[in-house]
N, C-alpha and C positions, 0 to 999 in steps of 0.2 A: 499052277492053276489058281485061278483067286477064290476066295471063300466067296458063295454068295450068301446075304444074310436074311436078303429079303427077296421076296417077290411082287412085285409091284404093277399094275396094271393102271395106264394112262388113257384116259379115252376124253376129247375134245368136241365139244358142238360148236362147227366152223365158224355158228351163225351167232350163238348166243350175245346176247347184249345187244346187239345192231341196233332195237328198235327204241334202246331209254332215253337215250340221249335229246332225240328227234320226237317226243312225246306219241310213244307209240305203245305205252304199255306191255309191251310182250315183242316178242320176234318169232314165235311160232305162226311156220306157213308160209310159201311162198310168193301172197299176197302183200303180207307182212316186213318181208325182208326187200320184197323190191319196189316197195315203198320208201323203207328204210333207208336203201340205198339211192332213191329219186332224194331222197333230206340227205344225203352224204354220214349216215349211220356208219358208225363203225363196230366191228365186232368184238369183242371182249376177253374173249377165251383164251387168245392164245398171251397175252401181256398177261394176264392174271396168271397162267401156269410159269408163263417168266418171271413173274416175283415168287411165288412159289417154289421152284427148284431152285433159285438164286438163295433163296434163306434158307434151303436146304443143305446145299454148297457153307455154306457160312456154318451151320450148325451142326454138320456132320464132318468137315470137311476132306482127308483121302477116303475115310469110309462109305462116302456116296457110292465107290467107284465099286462096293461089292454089295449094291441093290440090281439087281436083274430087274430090267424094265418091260415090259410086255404092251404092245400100242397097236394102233391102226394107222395107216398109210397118210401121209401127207396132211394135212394140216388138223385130223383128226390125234394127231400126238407124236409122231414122227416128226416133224418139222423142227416142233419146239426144243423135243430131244436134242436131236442132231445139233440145233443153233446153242444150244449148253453143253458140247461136246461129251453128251449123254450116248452111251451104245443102247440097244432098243431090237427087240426081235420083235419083228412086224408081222404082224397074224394075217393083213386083211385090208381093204381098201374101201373107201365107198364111191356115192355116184357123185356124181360134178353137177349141178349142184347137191351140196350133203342135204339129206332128210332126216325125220325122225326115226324112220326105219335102220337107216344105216346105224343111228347108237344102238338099237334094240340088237343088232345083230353082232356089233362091235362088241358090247357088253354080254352078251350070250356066249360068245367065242372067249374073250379076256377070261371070264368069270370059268370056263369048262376047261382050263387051263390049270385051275384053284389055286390062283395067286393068293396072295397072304392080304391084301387091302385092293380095290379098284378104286381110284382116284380117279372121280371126272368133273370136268369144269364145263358152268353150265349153269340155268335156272330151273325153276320145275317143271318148266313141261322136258327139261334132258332128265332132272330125277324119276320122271313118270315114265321116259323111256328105259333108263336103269335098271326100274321095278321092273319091267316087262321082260328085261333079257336076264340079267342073271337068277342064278340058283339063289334058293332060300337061305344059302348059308353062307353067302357070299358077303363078305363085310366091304363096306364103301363108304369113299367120305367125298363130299360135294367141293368143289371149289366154286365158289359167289361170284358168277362172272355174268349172268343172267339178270333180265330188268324182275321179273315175281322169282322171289325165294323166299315161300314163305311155310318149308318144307324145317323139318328140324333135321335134317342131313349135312346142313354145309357148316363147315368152317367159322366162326366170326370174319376171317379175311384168309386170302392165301398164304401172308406169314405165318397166323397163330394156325392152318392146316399143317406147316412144314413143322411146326414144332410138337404138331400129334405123331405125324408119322417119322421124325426124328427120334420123339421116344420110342418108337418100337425099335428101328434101328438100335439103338444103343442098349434094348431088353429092359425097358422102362413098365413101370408096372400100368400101364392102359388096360382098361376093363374094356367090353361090347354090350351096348345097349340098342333095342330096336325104335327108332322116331321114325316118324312120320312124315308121307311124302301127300303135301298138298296142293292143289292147284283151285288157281280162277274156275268159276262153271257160273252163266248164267244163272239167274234164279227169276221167274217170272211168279210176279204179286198181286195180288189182285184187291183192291180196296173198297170197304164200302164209301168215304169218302167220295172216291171218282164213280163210283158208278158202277163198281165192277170191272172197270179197265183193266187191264192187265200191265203191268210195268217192267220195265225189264230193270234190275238189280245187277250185283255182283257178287258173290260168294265163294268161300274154298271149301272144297272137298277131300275129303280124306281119301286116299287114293291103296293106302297100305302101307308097310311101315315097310325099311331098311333096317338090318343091322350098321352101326355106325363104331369109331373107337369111340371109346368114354374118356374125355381128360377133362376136368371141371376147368370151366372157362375158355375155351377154345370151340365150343359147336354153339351153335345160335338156338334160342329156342324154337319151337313151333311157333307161328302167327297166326290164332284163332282169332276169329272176334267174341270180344265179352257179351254174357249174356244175362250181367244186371243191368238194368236202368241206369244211365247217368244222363237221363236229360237235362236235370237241373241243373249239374256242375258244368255243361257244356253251353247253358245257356246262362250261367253267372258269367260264364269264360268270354262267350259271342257279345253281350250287353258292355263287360269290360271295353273289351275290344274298341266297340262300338264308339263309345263314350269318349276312351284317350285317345281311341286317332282322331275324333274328329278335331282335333284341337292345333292338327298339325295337317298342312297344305302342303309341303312341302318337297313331298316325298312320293313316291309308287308303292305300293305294298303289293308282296308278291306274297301269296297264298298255296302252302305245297298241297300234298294230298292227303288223303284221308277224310275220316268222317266228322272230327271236331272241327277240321279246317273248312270244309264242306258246310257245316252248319253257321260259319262266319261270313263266310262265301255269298249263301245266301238273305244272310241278314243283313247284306249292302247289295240287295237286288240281280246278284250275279247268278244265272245259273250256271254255273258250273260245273267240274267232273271230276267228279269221285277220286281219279287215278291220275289228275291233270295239276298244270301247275294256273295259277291265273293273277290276274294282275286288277289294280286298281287304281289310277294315274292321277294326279294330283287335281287335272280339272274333270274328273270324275267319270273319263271315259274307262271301257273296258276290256282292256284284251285276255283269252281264251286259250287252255290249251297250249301255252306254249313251249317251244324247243329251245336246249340250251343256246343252240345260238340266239336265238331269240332275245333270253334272256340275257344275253350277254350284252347283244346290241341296245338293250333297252339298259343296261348299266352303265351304256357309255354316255345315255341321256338323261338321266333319272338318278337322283338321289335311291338306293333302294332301300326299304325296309322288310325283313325274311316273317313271316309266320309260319312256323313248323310244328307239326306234334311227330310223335317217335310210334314204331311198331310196339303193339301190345306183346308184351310177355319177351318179344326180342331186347326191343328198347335201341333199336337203329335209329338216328335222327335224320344221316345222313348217308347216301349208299344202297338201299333197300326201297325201290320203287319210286326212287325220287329223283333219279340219273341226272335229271334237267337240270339241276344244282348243279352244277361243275365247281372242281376246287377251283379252278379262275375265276369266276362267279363269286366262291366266298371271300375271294382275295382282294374284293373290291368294299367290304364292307368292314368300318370298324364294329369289332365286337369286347362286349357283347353287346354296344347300344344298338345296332341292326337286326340285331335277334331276339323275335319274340317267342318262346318255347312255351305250347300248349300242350295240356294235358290234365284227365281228372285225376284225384289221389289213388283213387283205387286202379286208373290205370299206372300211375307209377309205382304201387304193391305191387304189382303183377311179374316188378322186376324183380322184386325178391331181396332187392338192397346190390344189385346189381348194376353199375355204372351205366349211363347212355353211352352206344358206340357211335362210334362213326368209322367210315370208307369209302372214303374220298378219291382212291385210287391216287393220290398224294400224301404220302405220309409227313410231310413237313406242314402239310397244311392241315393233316387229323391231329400231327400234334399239335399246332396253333389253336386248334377248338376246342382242346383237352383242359379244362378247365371246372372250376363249380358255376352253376347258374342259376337264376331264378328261375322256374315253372312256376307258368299262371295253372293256377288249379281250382279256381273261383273270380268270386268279382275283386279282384283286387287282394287276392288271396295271393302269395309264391311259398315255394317251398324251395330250397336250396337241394342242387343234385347235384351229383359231380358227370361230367361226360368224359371219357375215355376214347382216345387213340384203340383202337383193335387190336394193331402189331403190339405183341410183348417181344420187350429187348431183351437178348440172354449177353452176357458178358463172354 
């Protein structure tokens, strides 16, 4: 009879990712997802758990084979099992199509079972369902397969998760700590400016926290938004902006997301979104909103130039909300002269002296971008950073 060493509980949201790719900011809902799938979305979950048990394979190697797996039916973690000729005692199944109910109960059942870890793959609104099924004492770790993770649960990437929960396997000293699970929530504003109109916003909410393992440099942080001032540094950064492209015709400039980007966005007349990627075309028209394919076809036309800024306190550039960027995408661009990286100083404190990541869902291409670079951090201000690759190599 083999030793078991661990217990391990696998739970999959079928749907997760479907909606980043196709600039859909989320896949929550079955509005959402068959839409995704009218854009030819695809789902994320189950490739991300395949890199994941794959470097777990690699790092544990015959001893994978005395972790007891604990899962739900068919493409909720049994699939992926089986296709890693993983054995799996299968608790449970859900509906066709899966919901958010079905992890709420997946994770209720995994977790009353009292595995040693719940691993599930997935963005925040699967971490929101997590929170909802398991017990309080229930530890879990996120795998980043989701377009919002902006949750302090997941992983950096699914290698560096296989390498948290590798160390427990082998009786590595991993502490638990409880972060925090957050999600999108409208926010509606109301200005004296307009009149009193009401605006509709975007904001995360603190939803409750997880127990999580603790291994320094392997879980992502929370993504709050800051709550000093930095107008001035984002409008040293936008007036920069302003100023050196106009000097060049020659090019499209794509605009990812966020709020510094957003406020460049609309200093060349674009309104733009928040959570969108958007473009700027050489004879000055504007396309909106666009989907990786999108931008890919527009690469096949278009010199392109990237403006990016990175999650606050995460420090993702690429990977986290920004799905549109495809590594084929950045394969098309010499860098770093195609990459302009925005950000104010006190958002690059925020990382604590902490590398920018990238996940690329290509690891030959996050190590291509693994490099130092300038950040614009005023008008003609850079500061040298370094960006890192996610996956750590173990020999």
């Amino acid at each position: 009879m083999r030793q078991t060493s661990l217990r391990l509980g696998l739970l999959l949201n079928p749907m997760a990712g479907i909606g980043g790719a196709v600039g859909l900011k989320g896949s929550d809902g079955p509005e959402i997802q068959a839409l995704a799938k009218q854009r030819l979305g695809q789902p994320q979950a189950a490739q991300r758990t395949q890199i994941f048990l794959q470097q777990m394979k690699t790092l544990l190697g015959p001893q994978i084979e005395n972790i007891q797996w604990l899962t739900w039916a068919d493409d909720m973690g049994a699939d992926v099992l089986m296709n890693e000729g993983l054995a799996a005692l299968v608790l449970g199944h859900g509906t066709v199509p899966s919901c958010g109910e079905d992890s709420q109960v997946a994770a209720k059942t995994i977790s009353a079972e009292g595995v040693d870890l719940l691993i599930f793959a997935g963005g925040d609104g699967t971490a929101r369902d997590v929170l909802l099924g398991v017990d309080e004492q229930t530890t879990v770790l996120g795998l980043p397969a989701g377009v919002k993770m902006h949750s302090g649960v997941f992983a950096i990437s699914p290698a560096a998760g296989a390498e948290v929960v590798a160390s427990l396997v082998v009786g590595g000293l991993v502490g638990r700590m409880a972060r925090e699970v957050r999600d999108y929530i409208p926010i509606e504003q109301a200005s004296e400016e307009d009149s009193g109109r009401v605006k509709r916003a975007v904001g995360t909410q603190h939803f409750g926290d997880l127990w999580v393992p603790e291994s320094s440099g392997f879980l992502q942080q929370t993504k709050v938004g800051g709550m000093e001032d930095e107008a001035l540094a984002v409008a040293e950064i936008t007036n920069y902006i302003l100023d050196e492209f106009a000097a060049s015709s020659d090019r499209a400039y794509i605009f990812g997301p966020g709020s510094t980007c957003l406020s460049i966005k609309q200093a060349y007349g674009i309104d733009g979104t928040l959570l969108g990627c958007d473009a700027l075309l050489p004879d000055g028209s504007i396309l909106q909103d666009l989907t990786a394919t999108q931008l890919l076809a527009l690469g096949k036309e278009q010199n392109l130039h990237l403006v990016m800024s990175f999650t606050r306190n995460q420090g993702f550039l690429f990977g986290r909300g920004n799905q549109q960027i495809a590594a084929e995408l950045i394969c098309q661009l010499r860098l770093p002269e195609d990459l302009t990286i925005v950000g104010s100083r006190t958002k690059l404190a925020s990382l604590d002296g902490r590398p920018l990541l990238v996940d690329t869902g290509d690891m030959d291409v996050d190590q291509q971008l693994s490099r130092v670079y300038p950040i614009l951090t005023g008008y003609d201000e850079f500061l040298l950073y370094r960006l890192a690759r996610n996956f750590i190599h173990v020999d």
